[in-house]
MMTF fields as JSON, N, C-alpha, C and O atoms, coordinates in Angstrom:
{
  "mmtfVersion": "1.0.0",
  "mmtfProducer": "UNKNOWN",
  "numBonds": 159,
  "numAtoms": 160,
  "numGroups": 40,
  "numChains": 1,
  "numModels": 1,
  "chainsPerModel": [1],
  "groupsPerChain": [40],
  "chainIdList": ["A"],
  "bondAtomList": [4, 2, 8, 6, 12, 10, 16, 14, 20, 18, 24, 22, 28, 26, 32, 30, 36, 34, 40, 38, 44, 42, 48, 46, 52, 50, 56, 54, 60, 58, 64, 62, 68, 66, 72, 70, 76, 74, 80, 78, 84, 82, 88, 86, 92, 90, 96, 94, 100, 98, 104, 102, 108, 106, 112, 110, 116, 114, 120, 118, 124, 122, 128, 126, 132, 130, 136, 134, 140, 138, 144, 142, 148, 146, 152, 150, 156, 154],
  "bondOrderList": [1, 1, 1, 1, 1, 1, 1, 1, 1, 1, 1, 1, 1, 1, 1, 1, 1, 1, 1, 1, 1, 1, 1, 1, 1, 1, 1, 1, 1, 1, 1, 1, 1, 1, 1, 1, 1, 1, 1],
  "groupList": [{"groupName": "UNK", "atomNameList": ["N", "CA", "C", "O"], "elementList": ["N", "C", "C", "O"], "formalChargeList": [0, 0, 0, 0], "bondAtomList": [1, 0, 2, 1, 3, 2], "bondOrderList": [1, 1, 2], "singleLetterCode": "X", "chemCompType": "L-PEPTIDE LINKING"}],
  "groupTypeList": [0, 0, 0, 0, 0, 0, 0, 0, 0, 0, 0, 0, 0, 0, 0, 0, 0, 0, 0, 0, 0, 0, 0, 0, 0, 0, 0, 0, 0, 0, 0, 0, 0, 0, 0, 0, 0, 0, 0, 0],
  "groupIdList": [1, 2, 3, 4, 5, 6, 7, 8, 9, 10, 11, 12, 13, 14, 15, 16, 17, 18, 19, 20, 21, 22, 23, 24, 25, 26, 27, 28, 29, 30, 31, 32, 33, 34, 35, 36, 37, 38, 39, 40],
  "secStructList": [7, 7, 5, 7, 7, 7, 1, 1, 7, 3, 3, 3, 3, 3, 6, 6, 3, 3, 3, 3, 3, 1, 7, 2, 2, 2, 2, 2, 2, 2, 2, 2, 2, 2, 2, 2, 2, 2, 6, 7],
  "xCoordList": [-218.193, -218.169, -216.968, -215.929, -216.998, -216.545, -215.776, -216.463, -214.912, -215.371, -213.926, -213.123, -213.39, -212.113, -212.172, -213.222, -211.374, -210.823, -210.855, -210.063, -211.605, -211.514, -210.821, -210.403, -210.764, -210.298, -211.781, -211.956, -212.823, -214.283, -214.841, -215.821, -213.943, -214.788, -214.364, -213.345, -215.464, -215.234, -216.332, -217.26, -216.53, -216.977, -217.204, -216.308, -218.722, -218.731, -219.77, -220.641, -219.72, -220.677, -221.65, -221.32, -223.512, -224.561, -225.318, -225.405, -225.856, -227.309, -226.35, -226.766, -225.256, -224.84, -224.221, -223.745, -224.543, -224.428, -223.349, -223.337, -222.079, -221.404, -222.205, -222.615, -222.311, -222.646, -221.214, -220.242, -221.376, -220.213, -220.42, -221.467, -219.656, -219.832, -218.538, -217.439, -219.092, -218.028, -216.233, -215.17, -216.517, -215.567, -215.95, -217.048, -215.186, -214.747, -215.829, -216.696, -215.904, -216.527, -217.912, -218.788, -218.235, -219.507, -220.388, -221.549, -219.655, -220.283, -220.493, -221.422, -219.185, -219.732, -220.625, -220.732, -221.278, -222.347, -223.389, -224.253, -223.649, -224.76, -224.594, -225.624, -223.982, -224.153, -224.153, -223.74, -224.394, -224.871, -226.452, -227.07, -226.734, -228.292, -228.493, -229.366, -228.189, -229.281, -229.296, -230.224, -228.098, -228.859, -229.54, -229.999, -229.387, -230.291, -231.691, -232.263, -232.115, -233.479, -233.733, -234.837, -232.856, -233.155, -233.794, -234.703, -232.592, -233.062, -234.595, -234.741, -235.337, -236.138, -237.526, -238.698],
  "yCoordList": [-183.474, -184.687, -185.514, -184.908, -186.709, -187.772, -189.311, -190.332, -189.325, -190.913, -191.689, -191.307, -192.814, -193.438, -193.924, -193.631, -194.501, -195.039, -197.083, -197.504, -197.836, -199.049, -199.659, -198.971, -201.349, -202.224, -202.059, -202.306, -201.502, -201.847, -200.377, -200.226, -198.937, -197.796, -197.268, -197.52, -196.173, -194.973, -194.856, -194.446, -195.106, -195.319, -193.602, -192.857, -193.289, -191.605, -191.712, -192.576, -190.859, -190.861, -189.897, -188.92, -190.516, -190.043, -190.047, -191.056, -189.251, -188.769, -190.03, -191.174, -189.901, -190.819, -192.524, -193.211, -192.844, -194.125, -194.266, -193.163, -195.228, -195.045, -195.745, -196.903, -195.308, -196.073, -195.996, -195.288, -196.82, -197.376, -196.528, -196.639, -195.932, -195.222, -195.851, -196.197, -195.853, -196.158, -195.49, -196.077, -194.082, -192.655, -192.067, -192.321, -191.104, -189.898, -188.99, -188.371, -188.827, -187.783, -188.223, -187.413, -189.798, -189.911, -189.575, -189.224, -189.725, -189.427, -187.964, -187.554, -187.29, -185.75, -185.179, -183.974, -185.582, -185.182, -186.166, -185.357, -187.274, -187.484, -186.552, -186.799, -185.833, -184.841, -183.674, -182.711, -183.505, -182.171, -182.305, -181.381, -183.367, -183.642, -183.835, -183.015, -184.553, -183.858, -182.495, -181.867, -182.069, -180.978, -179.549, -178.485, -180.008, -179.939, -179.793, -178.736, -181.093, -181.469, -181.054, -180.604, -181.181, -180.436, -178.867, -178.418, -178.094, -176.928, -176.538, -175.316, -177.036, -177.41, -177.078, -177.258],
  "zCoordList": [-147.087, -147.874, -147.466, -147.202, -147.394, -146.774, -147.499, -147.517, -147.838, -148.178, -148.296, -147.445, -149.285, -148.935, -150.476, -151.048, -151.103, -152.181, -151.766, -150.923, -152.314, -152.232, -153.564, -154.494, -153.478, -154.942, -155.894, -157.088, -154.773, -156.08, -156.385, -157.115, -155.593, -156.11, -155.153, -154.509, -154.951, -153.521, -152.965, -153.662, -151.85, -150.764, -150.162, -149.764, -150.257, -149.887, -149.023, -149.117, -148.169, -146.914, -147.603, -148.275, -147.209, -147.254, -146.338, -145.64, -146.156, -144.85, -144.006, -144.191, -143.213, -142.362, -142.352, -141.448, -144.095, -144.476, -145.419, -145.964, -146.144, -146.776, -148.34, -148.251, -149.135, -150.624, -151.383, -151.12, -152.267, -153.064, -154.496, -155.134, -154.8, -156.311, -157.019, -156.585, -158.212, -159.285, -159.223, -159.428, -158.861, -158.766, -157.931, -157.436, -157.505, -156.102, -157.259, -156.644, -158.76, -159.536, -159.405, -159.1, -159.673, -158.741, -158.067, -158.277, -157.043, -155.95, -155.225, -154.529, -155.687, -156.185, -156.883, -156.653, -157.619, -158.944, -157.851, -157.511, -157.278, -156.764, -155.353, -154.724, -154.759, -153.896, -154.625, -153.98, -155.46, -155.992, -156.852, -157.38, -156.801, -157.208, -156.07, -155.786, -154.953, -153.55, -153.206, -152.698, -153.553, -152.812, -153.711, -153.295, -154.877, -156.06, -155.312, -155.046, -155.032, -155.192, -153.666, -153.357, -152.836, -151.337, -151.155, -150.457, -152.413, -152.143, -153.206, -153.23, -153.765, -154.733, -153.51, -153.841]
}
C-alpha cells in the first residue's frame, strides 16, 4: 500500500491508479473491502 498526504486528503494507490480519500484510515478500510470481496 502506497500513497502521500495532500491540502485535499490522501492520495492511495489502487489496481495501479491514485484515488483521493478523505484519510490515510480511508483508504485503508477501502483496501480491506477489496480484498474482502477479492478473496470472496
Amino acid at each position: 500500500m502506497r500513497g502521500y498526504f495532500t491540502g485535499t486528503g490522501f492520495y492511495g494507490l489502487v489496481d495501479g491508479q491514485y484515488m483521493l480519500f478523505s484519510g490515510e484510515a480511508e483508504y485503508y478500510e477501502y483496501i480491506a473491502e477489496e480484498n474482502e470481496t477479492e478473496a470472496s
